[in-house]
N, C-alpha and C positions, 0 to 999 in steps of 0.2 A: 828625738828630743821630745820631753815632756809637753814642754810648753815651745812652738815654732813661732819665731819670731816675724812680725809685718814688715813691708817694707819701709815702715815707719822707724823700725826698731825696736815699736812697743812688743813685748810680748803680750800672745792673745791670751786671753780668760778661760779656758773651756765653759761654754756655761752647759746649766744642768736641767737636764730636762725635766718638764713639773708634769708631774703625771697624775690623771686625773683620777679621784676615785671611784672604784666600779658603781653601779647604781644599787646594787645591794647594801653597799656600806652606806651610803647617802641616806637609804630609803632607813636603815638602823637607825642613825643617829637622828633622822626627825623623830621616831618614834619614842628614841628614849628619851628628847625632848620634850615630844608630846608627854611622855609619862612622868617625867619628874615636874613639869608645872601642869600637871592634870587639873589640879583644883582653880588654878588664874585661868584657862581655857573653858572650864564648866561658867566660870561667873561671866565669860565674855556670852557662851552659849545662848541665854536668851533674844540678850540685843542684834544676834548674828539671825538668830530664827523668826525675830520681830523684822528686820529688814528683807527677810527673804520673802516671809509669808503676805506682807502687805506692801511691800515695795517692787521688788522683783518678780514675783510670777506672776503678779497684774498685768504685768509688761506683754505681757503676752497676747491680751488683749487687746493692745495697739491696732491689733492687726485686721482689728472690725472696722478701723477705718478707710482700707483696701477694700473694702465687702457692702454688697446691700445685705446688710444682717436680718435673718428673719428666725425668731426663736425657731418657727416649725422647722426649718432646714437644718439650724444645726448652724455651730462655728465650723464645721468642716465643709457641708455641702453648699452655705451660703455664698452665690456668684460674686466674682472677683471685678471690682468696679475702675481699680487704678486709682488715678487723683482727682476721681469727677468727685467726691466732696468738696475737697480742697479747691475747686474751681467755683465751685459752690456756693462754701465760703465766703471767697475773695470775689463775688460778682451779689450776692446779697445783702441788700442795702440794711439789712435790720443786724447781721452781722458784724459789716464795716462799721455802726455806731454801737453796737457794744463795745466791739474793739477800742472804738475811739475815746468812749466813759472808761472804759479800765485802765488806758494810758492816761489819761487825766486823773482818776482819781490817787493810780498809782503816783503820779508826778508831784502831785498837793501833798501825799505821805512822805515822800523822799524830801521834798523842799520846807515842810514844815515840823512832821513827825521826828524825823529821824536824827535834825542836831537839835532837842528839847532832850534827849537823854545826857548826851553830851553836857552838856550846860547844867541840868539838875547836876550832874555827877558832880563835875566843877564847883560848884555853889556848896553840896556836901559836902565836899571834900576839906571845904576852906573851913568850915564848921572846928571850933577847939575845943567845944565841951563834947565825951564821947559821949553820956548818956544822953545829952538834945540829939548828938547827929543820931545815934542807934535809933531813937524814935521817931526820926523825921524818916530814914531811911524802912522805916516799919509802916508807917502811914503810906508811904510812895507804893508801897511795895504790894498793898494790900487790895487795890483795882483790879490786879490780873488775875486774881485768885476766885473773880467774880465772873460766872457764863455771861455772854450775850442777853441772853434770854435777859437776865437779870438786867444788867446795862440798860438796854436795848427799852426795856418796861421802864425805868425809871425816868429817862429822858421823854419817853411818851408821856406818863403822869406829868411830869413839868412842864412840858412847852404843846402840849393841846390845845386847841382855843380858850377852853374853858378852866386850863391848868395854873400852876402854880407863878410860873414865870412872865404868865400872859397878865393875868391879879394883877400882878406888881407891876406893868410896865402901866395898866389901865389908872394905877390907885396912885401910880405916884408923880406919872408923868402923862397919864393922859391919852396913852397912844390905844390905839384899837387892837384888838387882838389880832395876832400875824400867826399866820398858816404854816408853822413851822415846818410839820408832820406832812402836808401835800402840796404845799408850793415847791416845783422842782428845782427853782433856784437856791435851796434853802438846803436840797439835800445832801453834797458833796461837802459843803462847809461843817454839816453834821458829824457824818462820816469820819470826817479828820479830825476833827474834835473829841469823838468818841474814841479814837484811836490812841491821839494823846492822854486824854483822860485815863484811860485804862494799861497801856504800856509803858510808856515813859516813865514811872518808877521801876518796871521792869527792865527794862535796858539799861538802866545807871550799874545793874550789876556786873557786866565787863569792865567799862567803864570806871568804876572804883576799883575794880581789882587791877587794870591794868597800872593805876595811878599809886596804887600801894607798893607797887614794883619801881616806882620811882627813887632816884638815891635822895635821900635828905641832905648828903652832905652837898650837893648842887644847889639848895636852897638858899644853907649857910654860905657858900661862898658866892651868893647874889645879894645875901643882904651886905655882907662885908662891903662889896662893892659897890652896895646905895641902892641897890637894885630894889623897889616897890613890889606893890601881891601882884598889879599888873603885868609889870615887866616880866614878873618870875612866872606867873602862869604864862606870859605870849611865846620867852625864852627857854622855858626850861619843862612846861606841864604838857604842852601843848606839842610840841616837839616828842616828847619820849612817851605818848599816847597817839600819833599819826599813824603810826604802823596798824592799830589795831581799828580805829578809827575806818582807814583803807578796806580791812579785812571784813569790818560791819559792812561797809558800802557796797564791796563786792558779792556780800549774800542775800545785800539788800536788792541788788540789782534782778540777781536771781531768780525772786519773786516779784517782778514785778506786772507780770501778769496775774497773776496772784492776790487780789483782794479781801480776800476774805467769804466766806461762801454765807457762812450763818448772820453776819452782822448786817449784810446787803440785802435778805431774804430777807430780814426781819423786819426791816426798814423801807422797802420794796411796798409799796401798793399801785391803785391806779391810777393816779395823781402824779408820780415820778420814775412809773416808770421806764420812759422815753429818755433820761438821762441816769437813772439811777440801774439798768440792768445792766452788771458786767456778764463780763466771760462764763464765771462760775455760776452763776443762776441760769445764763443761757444753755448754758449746757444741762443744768436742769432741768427746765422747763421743754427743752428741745429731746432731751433723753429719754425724763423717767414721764413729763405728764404727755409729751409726744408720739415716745415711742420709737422715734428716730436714734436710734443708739449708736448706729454707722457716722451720722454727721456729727453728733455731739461727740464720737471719739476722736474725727479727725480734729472739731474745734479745740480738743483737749490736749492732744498731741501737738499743735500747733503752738499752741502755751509754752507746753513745756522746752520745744526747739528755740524759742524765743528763748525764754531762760539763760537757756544750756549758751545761748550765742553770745548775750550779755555779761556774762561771769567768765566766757573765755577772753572778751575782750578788753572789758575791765580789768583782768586780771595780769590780760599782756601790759595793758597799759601804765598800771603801777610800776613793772616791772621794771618796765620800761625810763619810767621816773627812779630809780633807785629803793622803791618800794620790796615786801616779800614776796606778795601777795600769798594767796590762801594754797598753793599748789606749784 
């Protein structure tokens, strides 16, 4: 019989075996893949050659952390050290408090910085004339578009001793000029200031787009219901922008060894800088006016593991919570 029946009675299915295709066929069909979207493969082509060339084969260089590096010897012939940086590191006291400035400065960004986008966006968003909000959102938006350098110089002209902002506090209230520029208590509140100043119109632009993706018709059926702007932002804005919300926090995390290299240097004299050196200027001043290229790679590398641990647990974590998260 065709088909022998179980002892069930069912009769069985023959099933049919999937046979796989040879690797010739395979290796065709990418190819003519490849060739009918030639042109969307060429336009991706740069951004693939941009992350190779300055992302990926740097990588390579990690591995002068393992080494006392010495140009004459060569990345080949330089002696293999193991983790004596990294003990290094972790046992030098001028180290341990950079470390210590960069997690605080990073924690004042994360705790102050980072829901000021949020909240502008919010505030945009309630905006009902489009051509006020297009130029509020054009004013916000125009800080990032300015270097450092420039930032960095303007806040020096104003808060100098002899500056714009010190006048006014002397002419109108009396007070004496304050050390804005080298008192180091002065310099982290800077910092984050600066930061706000200059991104936080830049960040509202997720932010608004995530909020344009909101359904209207959830609004209408909040006001029906009595439902205020309050209620309708805490119930219905704030809710269906949490997912992305999340997804900022966890790239935010990312970097959080990450301060910023050029804004810190700039800012950096010798006055502050016992609370004002992070990570990234140590590494400069340890690298390139040192010379020590071995230790500043392992401090650099260390960074980035930090990173790489914060963003996989954050990321569990949302997930965790019924979150996407970013992976």
């Amino acid at each position: 019989m065709a088909n022998r029946l179980e002892p069930t009675g069912i009769p069985r299915i023959p099933q049919r075996r999937i046979q796989k295709k040879p690797n010739f066929e395979v290796q065709r069909n990418v190819r003519k893949h490849i060739r009918q979207d030639r042109w969307i493969y060429l336009l991706i082509l740069p951004g693939l050659l941009y992350f190779l060339i300055y992302k990926y084969l740097p990588m390579a260089g990690l591995l002068l952390s393992f080494q006392d590096y010495s140009p004459f010897l060569g990345f080949f012939n330089s002696p293999w050290v193991g983790l004596k940086h990294f003990e290094t590191m972790f046992h030098d006291p001028e180290a341990l408090r950079v470390i210590l400035n960069t997690l605080e400065i990073s924690f004042y960004q994360i705790l102050f910085a980072f829901p000021l986008p949020i909240i502008l966006a919010l505030m945009i968003n309630e905006v009902r004339s489009t051509l006020y909000k297009r130029t509020i959102q054009s004013l916000v938006y125009l800080p990032h578009f300015l270097s450092w350098v420039v930032v960095v110089g303007v806040f020096v002209l104003f808060l100098k001793e002899d500056g714009l902002f010190n006048n006014l506090l002397g002419s109108l209230f009396g007070i004496r000029p304050v050390s804005f520029l080298t008192d180091p208590g002065w310099f982290k509140p800077l910092i984050v200031f600066q930061v706000i100043w200059k991104e936080a119109g830049w960040g509202t632009i997720i932010i608004l787009a995530a909020l344009a993706g909101v359904n209207p018709q959830l609004y209408e059926a909040a006001v029906i219901d009595g439902a205020n702007r309050w209620q309708q932002i805490r119930y219905i804005t704030l809710p269906a922008i949490r997912n992305t919300i999340i997804i900022l926090l966890i790239l935010r995390l990312g970097s959080v060894m990450d301060t910023g290299f050029e804004q810190i240097f700039l800012m950096l004299n010798p006055f502050n800088m016992e609370t004002g050196n992070v990570l990234d200027t140590f590494v400069y001043f340890k690298g390139i006016e040192q010379g020590d290229v071995s230790f500043a790679t392992a401090v650099g590398l260390f960074k980035g593991v930090i990173g790489l641990v914060l963003v996989v647990i954050a990321n569990r974590m949302a997930k965790k919570f019924g979150e996407g998260g970013i992976y």
